[in-house]
C-alpha positions in Angstrom: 0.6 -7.4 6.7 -2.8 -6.1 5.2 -2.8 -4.1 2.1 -5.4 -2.1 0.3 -4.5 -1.6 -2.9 -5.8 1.4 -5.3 -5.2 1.6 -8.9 -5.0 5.7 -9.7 -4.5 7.9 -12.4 -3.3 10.3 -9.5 -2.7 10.1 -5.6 -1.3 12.1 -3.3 -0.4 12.7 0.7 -0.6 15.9 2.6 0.5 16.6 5.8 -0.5 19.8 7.2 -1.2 20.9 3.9 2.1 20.9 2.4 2.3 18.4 0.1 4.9 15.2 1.0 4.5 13.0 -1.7 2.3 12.6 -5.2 2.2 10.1 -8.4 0.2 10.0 -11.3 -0.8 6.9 -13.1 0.2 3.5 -10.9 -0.9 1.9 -7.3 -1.7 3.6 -4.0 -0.5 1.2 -1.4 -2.5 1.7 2.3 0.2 -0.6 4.7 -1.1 -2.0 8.0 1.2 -4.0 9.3 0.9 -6.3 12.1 2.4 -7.4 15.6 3.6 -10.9 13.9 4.6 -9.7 10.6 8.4 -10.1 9.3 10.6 -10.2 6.5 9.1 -12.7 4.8 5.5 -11.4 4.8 7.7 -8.4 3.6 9.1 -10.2 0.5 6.1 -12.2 -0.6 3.2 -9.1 -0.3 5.8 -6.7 -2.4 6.9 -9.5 -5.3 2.6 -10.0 -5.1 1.8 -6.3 -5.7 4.7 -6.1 -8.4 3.5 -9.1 -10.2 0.0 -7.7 -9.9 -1.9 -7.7 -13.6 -4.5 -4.6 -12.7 -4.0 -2.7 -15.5 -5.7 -2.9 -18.7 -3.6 -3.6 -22.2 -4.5 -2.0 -26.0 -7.6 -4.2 -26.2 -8.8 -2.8 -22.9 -7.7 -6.5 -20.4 -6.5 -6.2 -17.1 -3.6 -7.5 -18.0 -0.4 -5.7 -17.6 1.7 -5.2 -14.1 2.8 -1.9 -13.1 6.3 -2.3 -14.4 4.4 -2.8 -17.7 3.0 0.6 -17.6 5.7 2.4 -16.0 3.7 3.6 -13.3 4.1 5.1 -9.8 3.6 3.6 -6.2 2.5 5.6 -3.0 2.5 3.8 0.1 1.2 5.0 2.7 1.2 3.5 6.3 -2.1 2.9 7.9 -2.4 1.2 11.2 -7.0 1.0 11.3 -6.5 -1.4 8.5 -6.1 -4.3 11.7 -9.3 -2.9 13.7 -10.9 -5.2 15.4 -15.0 -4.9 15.3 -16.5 -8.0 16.8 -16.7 -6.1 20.1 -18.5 -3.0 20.9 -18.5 0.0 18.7 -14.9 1.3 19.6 -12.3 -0.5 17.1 -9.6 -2.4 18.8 -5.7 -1.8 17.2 -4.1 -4.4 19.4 -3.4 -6.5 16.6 -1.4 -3.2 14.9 2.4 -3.7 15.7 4.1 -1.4 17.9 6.0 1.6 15.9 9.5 -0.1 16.7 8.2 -2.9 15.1 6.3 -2.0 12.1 8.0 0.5 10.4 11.6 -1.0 9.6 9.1 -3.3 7.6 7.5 -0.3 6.5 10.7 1.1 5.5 11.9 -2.8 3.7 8.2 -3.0 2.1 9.4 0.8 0.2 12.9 -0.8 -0.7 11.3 -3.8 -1.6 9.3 -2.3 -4.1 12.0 0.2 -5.4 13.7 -3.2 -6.2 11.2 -4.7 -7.9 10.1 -1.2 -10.0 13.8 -0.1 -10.5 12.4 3.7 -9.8 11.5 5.7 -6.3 8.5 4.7 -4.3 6.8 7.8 -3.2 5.6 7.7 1.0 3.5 9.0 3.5 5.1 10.1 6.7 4.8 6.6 9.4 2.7 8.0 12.1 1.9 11.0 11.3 -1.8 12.8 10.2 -2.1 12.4 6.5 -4.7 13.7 4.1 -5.3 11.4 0.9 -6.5 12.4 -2.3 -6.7 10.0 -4.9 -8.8 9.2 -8.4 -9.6 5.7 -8.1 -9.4 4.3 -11.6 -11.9 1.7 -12.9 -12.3 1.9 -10.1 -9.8 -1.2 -8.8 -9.4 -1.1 -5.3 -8.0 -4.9 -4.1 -7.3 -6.4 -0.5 -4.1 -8.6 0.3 -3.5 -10.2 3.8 -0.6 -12.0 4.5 -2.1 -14.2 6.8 -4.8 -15.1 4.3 -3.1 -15.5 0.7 -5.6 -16.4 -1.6 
């Protein structure tokens, strides 16, 4: 699983212009997930994220989780984040997993989160054309792979 991870002071997903979900202060999750990922790349990337010391405390650190600021999560699912570029111009997806099997861990990812916040996790639509708008803050934008935890 690949994650690109946005600290915001506001986010929010529209699909055809109607508004599906929106947060203020907390993370924008983007969710790619891939054809080997499972349950366990599930558990580990969402206790990571929780855990996650991004935002800043009274003397201005990055030091407080997102449960420490009571914030929001968005996730939202995104598929490009395994292109492949080595070749050509055209981006390859054939590392993305196949609907069937990426979005019950989308869906586990969400109640994974939900666990760990102990509050709703806002969502995209799997599959569907979304429009983001966000306010990066800081700005703080970080990377986490599964397959690469560093």
């Amino acid at each position: 699983m690949r994650a690109v991870i946005q600290r915001v002071t506001q986010a929010q997903v529209k699909i055809s212009d109607r508004v599906k979900s929106s947060i203020s202060e907390g993370l924008l999750i983007l969710l790619g997930v891939e054809n080997d990922d499972n349950i366990e790349d599930v558990s580990w990337l969402s206790k990571k994220i929780s855990g996650l010391r991004i935002f800043n405390d009274a003397n201005g650190i990055m030091n407080l989780n997102i449960r420490d600021v009571d914030g929001d999560i968005l996730v939202v699912s995104q598929f490009t984040l395994h292109a492949r570029t080595k070749k050509g111009n055209r981006p390859s997806y054939i590392n993305a997993a196949h609907p069937n099997h990426a979005i019950p861990l989308y869906e586990l990812f969400i109640k994974d989160l939900r666990n760990h916040l102990g509050k709703p996790v806002a969502a995209g639509e799997f599959g569907a054309e979304m429009n983001i708008n966000l306010v990066n803050s800081g700005p703080v934008t970080i990377i986490i792979d599964t397959k690469n935890k560093e």
